[in-house]
LUMBA-579131 format. One line per 2 residues: number of its first residue (from 1); for each residue x, y, z of C-alpha. Coordinates in nm, 2 decimals, padded with zeros to 4 digits. Each point is the difference from the previous one (the first is absolute). Last residue first. Example, Ala and Ser with C-alpha at 12.3 -4.5 7.8 and 13.67 -1.06 7.14 Angstrom:
2
2) 01.37/-00.11/00.71; -00.14/-00.34/00.07
This chain:
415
415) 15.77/08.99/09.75; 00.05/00.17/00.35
413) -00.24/-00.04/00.25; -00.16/00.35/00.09
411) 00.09/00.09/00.36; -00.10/-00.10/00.33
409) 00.11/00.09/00.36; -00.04/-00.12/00.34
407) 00.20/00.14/00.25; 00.04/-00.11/00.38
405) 00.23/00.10/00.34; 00.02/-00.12/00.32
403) -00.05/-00.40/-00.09; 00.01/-00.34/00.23
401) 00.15/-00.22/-00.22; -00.13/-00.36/00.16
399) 00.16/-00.31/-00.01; -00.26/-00.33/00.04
397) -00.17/-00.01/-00.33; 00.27/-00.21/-00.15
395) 00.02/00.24/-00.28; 00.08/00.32/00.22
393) -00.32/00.20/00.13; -00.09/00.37/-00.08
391) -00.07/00.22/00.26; -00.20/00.33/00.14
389) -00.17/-00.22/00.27; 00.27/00.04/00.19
387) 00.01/00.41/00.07; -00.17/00.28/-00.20
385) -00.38/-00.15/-00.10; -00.03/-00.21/-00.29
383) -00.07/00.12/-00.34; 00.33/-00.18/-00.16
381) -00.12/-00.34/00.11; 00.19/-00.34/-00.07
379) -00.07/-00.36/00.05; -00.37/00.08/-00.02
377) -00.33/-00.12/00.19; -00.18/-00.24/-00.12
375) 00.01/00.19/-00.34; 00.06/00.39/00.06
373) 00.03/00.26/-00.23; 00.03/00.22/00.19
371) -00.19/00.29/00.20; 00.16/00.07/00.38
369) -00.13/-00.08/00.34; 00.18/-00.36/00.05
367) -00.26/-00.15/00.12; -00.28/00.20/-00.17
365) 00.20/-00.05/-00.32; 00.04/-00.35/00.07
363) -00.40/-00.04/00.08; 00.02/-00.31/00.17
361) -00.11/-00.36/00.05; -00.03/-00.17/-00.33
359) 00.25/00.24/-00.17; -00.05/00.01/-00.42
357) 00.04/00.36/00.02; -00.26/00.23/-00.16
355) -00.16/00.16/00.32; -00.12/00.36/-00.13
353) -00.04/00.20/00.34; 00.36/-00.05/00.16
351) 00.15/00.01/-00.35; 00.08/-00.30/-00.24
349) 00.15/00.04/-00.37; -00.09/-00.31/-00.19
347) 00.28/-00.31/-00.01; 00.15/-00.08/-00.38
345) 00.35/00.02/00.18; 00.04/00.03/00.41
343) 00.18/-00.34/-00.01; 00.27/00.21/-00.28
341) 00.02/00.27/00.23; 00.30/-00.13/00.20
339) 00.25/-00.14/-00.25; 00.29/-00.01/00.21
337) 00.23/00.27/-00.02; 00.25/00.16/-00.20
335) -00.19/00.03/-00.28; -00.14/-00.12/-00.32
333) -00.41/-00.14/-00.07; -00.19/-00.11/-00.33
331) -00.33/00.13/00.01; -00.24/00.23/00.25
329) -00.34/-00.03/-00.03; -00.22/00.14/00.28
327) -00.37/00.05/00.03; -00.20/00.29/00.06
325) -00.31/-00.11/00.07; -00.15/-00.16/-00.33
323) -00.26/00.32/00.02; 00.30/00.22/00.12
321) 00.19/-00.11/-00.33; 00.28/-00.16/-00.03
319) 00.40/00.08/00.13; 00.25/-00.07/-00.17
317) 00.44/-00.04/00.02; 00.13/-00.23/-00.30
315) 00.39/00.02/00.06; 00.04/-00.06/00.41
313) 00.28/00.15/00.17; 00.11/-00.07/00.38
311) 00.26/00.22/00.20; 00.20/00.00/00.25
309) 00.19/00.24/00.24; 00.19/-00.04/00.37
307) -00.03/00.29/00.21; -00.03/-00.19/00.32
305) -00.37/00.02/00.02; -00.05/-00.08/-00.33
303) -00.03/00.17/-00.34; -00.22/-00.05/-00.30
301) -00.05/00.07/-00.32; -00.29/-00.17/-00.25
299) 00.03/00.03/-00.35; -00.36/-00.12/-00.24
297) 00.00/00.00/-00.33; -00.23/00.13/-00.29
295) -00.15/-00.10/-00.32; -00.31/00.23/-00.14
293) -00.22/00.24/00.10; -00.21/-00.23/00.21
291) 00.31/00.03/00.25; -00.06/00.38/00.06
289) -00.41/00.00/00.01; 00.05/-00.31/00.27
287) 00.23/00.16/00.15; -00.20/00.33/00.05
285) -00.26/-00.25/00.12; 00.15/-00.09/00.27
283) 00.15/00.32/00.17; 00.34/00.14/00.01
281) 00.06/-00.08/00.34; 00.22/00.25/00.19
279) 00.24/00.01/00.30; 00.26/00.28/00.00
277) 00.04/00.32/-00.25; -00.26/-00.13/-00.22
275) -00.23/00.03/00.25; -00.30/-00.29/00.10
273) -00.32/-00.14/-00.17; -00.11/-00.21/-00.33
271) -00.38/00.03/-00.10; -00.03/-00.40/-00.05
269) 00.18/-00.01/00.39; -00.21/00.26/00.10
267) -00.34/-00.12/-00.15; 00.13/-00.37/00.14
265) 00.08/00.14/00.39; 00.31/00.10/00.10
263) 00.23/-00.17/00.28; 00.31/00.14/-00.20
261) 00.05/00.31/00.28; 00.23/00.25/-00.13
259) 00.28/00.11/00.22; 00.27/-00.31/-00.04
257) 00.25/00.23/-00.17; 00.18/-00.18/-00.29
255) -00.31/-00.30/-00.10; -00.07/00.11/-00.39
253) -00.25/-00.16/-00.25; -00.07/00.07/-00.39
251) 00.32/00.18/-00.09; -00.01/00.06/-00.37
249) 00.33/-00.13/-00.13; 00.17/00.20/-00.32
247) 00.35/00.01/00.02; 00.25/-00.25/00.16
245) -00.05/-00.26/00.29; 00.02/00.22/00.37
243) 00.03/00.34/-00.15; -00.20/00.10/-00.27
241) -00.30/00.00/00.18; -00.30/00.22/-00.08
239) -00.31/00.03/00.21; -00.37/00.06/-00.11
237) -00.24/00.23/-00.08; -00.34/00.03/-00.15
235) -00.14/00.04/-00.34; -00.28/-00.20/-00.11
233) -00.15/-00.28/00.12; -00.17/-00.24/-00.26
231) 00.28/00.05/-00.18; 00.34/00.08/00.13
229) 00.16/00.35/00.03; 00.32/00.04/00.19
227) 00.08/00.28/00.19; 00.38/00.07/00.16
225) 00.11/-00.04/00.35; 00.41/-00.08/00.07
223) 00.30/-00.18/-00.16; 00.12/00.11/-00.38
221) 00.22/-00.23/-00.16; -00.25/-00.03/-00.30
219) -00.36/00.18/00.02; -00.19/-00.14/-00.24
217) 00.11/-00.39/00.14; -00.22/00.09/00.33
215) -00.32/-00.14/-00.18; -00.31/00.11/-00.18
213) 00.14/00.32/-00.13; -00.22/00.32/-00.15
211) 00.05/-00.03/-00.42; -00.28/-00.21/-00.04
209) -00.26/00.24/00.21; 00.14/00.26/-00.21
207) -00.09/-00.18/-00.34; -00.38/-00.08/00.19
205) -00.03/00.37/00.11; 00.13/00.07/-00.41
203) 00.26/00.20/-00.13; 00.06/00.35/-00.06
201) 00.34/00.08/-00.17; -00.04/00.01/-00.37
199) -00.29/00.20/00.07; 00.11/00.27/00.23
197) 00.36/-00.02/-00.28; 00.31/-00.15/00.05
195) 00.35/00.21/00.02; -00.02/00.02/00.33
193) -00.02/-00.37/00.05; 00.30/-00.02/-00.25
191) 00.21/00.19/00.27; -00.19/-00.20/00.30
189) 00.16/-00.32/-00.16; 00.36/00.10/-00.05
187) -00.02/00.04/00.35; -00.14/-00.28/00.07
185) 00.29/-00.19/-00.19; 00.27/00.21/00.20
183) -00.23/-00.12/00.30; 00.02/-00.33/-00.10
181) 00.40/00.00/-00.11; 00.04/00.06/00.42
179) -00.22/-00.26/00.07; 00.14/-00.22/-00.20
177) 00.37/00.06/00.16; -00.16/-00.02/00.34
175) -00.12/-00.32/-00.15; 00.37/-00.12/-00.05
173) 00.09/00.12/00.37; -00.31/-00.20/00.15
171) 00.11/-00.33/-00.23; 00.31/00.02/00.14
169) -00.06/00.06/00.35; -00.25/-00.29/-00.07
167) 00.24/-00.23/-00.10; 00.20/00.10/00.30
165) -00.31/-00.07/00.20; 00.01/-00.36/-00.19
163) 00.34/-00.10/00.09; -00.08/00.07/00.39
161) -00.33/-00.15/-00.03; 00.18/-00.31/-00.15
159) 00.26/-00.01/00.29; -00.28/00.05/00.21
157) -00.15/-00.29/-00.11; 00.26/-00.21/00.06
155) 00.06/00.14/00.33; -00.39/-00.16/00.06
153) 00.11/-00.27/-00.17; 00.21/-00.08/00.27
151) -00.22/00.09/00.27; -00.31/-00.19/-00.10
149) 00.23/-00.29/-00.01; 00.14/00.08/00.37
147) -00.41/00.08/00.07; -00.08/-00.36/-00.15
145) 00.28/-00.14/00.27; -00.16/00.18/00.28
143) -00.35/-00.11/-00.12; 00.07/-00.36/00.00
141) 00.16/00.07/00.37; -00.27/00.18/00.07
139) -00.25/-00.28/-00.13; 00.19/-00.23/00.22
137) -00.06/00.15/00.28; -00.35/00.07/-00.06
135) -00.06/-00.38/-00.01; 00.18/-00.04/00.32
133) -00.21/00.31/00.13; -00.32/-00.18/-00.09
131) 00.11/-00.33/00.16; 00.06/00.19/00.32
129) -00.38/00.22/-00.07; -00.11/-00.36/-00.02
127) 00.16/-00.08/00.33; -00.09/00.36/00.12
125) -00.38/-00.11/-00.06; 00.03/-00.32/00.18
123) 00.14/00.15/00.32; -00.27/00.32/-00.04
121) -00.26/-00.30/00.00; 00.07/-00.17/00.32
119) 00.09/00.35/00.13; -00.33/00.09/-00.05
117) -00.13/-00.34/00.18; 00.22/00.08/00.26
115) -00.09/00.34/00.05; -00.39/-00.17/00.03
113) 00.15/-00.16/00.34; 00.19/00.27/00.14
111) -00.35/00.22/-00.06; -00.17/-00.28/00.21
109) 00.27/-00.01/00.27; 00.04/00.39/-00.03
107) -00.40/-00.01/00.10; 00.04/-00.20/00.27
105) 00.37/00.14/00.11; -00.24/00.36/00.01
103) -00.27/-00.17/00.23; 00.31/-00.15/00.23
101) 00.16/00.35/-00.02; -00.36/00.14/00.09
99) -00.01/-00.23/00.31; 00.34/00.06/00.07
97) -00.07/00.35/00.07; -00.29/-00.03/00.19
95) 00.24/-00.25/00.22; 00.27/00.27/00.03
93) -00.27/00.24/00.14; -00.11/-00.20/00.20
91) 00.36/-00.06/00.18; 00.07/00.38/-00.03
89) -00.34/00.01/00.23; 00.13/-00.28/00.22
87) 00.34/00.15/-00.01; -00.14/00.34/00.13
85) -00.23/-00.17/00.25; 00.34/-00.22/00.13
83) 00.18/00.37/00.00; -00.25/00.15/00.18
81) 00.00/-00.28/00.30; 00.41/-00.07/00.00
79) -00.01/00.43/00.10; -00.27/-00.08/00.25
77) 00.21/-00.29/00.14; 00.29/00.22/00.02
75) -00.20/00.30/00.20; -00.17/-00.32/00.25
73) 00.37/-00.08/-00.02; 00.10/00.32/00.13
71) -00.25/00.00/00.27; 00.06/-00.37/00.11
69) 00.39/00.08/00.06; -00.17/00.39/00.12
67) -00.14/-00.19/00.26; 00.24/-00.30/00.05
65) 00.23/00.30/00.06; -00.27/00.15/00.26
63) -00.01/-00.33/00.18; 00.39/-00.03/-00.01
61) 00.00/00.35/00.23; -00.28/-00.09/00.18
59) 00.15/-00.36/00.08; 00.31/00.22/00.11
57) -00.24/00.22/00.22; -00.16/-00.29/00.11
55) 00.31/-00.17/00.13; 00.12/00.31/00.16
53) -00.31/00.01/00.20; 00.05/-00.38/00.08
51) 00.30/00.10/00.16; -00.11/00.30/00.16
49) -00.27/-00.25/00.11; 00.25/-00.27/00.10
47) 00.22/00.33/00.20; -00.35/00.07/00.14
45) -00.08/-00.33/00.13; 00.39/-00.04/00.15
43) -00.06/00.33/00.16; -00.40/-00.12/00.12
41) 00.24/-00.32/00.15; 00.21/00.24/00.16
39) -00.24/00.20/00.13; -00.21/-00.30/00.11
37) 00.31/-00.12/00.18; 00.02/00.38/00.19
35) -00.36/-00.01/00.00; -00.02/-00.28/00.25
33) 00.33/00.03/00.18; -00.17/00.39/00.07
31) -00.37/-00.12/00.10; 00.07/00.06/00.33
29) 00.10/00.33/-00.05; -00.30/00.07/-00.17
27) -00.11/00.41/-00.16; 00.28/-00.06/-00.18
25) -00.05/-00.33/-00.11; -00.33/00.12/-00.05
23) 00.07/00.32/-00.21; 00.29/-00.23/-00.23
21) -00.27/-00.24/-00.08; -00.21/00.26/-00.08
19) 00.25/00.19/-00.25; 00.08/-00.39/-00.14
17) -00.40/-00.05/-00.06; 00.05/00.33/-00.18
15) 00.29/-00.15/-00.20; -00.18/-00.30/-00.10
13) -00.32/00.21/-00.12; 00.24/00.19/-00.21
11) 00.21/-00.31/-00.14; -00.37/-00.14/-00.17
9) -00.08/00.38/-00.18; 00.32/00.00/-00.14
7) 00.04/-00.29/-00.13; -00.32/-00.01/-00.18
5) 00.11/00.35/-00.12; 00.35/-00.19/-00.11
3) -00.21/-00.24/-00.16; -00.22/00.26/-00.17
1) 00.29/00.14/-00.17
């Protein structure tokens, strides 16, 4: 634009000089050839400057596209501008960030390093843990072949029980028999009784005292509560069962219901604790007073988790006194399982606050939170809490009967 003004303002002093011109030559007649060729020439000059005008116009024209050329890349160079100062700041930030991930690979190196030493060790331990399952292997195969044994005289046995709860059925039906001819014979009794005189008929406390029962055997087939009297405690009740082994077991010890707590102290334990309907302890000293009395033995029943039964039976069953701690003899053993209690055998009875065991390192009945009679610690525990601590090992010490339901019971030994 300012070309063409430029232009402008140089072809207007040209054409008034072109006006005067024109006055003089009119003005001159003589001068006529003169201006004439000057016309010409000034026609020629103004066809170069129209030319030249035209020229300027079109180098306007390009001028003012270089223009907004240089504009649009002043625009582009701006937009090129931000987004170097954007990559220069993503470019810092990147570099922060490798700073921290080469502090981090520093501190991975050195935790890489002590992960090796661990694994070091882990790789030696699961080689011994390898040689350990080897080992193991081959104790379940032992084991799998001992259970096949186990298994066949475990249907021998229950061949035998099956022969022997005939014999029972027998023996129940011939005693319903007695039973019936007692009450005839009681009968006859309270007749004569009647007959009797005040005198005739009033004993002494100590004569009644002899006459109360001192075990289960008083009471025949009958299953449920009845009182005993012992010495040096009295009367006080007890449960019958004529069920499980025949007439005349006390039951000293049942696990069916898993509601009573055996992590009782030694005054509880001595005491005894629990419902005859469910979990009970008869209490320590009880069976001490019971088995003083004279010979008894000992029937444990139990049950597994998959409904399977066994039992254990020992023919001397006592327990001492509390100042000797309660210790356990048991005597010959028959069953159909291992011989469990015998490691527990001459062993004081431990609680949580009367440590008897002969454990080094723990209290077992801490431990295992129940009373026992524990040695270092037991390799089976009738007290234990509901779930796999209720057990009783096999004899290779590596099979264990994990146990829902428990009964132990005792009963005069027969002469």
């Amino acid at each position: 634009m300012k070309r063409m003004n430029q232009t402008k303002k140089t072809v207007k002093p040209l054409l008034d000089i072109i006006r005067q011109l024109r006055n003089k030559l009119e003005q001159s007649e003589t001068k006529e050839k003169q201006i004439s060729e000057l016309n010409s020439d000034l026609m020629e000059k103004y066809h170069e400057i129209v030319r030249i005008h035209e020229t300027f116009i079109k180098e306007a024209d390009l001028l003012n596209e270089y223009k907004n050329k240089v504009i649009k890349g002043e625009n582009d160079l701006q937009l090129c501008q931000n987004k170097v100062d954007k990559s220069e700041s993503e470019i810092n930030s990147q570099q922060n960030i490798i700073l921290k991930l080469k502090e981090q690979l520093t501190d991975k190196s050195t935790n890489l390093e002590s992960c090796e030493v661990q694994l070091i060790s882990v790789n030696s331990k699961l080689i011994q843990k390898d040689e350990n399952i080897k080992i193991f292997s081959e104790n379940i195969k032992n084991n799998t072949e001992h259970q096949k044994t186990l298994e066949l005289e475990l249907e021998k046995s229950k061949s035998i029980l099956i022969k022997h709860e005939k014999d029972i059925q027998l023996c129940r039906s011939e005693i319903n028999q007695l039973n019936t001819t007692s009450e005839n014979i009681r009968e006859e009794q309270k007749k004569y009784q009647l007959k009797l005189t005040e005198n005739e008929t009033k004993l002494s406390q100590s004569e009644l005292d002899k006459l109360t029962p001192t075990t289960c055997i008083s009471f025949g087939d009958y299953s449920g509560v009845n009182q005993l009297n012992v010495s040096g405690i009295g009367l006080f009740n007890v449960l019958c069962d004529s069920q499980l082994a025949g007439p005349g077991w006390i039951v000293i010890q049942q696990r069916v219901g898993g509601n009573e707590s055996f992590n009782r102290d030694w005054a509880t334990y001595r005491k005894g604790f629990g419902s005859f309907e469910s979990d009970f302890f008869l209490g320590l000293e009880k069976l001490h007073r019971i088995t003083s009395l004279q010979r008894f033995e000992l029937y444990i029943h139990m049950i597994d988790g998959n409904g399977n039964t066994y039992n254990a039976r020992y023919d001397d069953f006592k327990i001492s006194d509390e100042d000797n701690g309660y210790v356990l003899s048991l005597g010959k053993f028959n069953g159909t399982i291992y011989d469990g209690m015998r490691y527990n055998e001459n062993m004081k009875f431990s609680t949580f606050d009367h440590d008897n065991d002969k454990n080094d390192y723990d209290n077992c009945a801490a431990y295992f939170k129940s009373g026992w009679w524990y040695k270092s610690c037991s390799y089976c525990n009738l007290n234990a809490p509901y779930g796999p601590l209720l057990r009783w090992w096999d004899k290779s010490y590596k099979y264990i009967f994990n146990l829902k339901e428990v009964k132990m019971l005792i009963r005069p030994k027969k002469r």
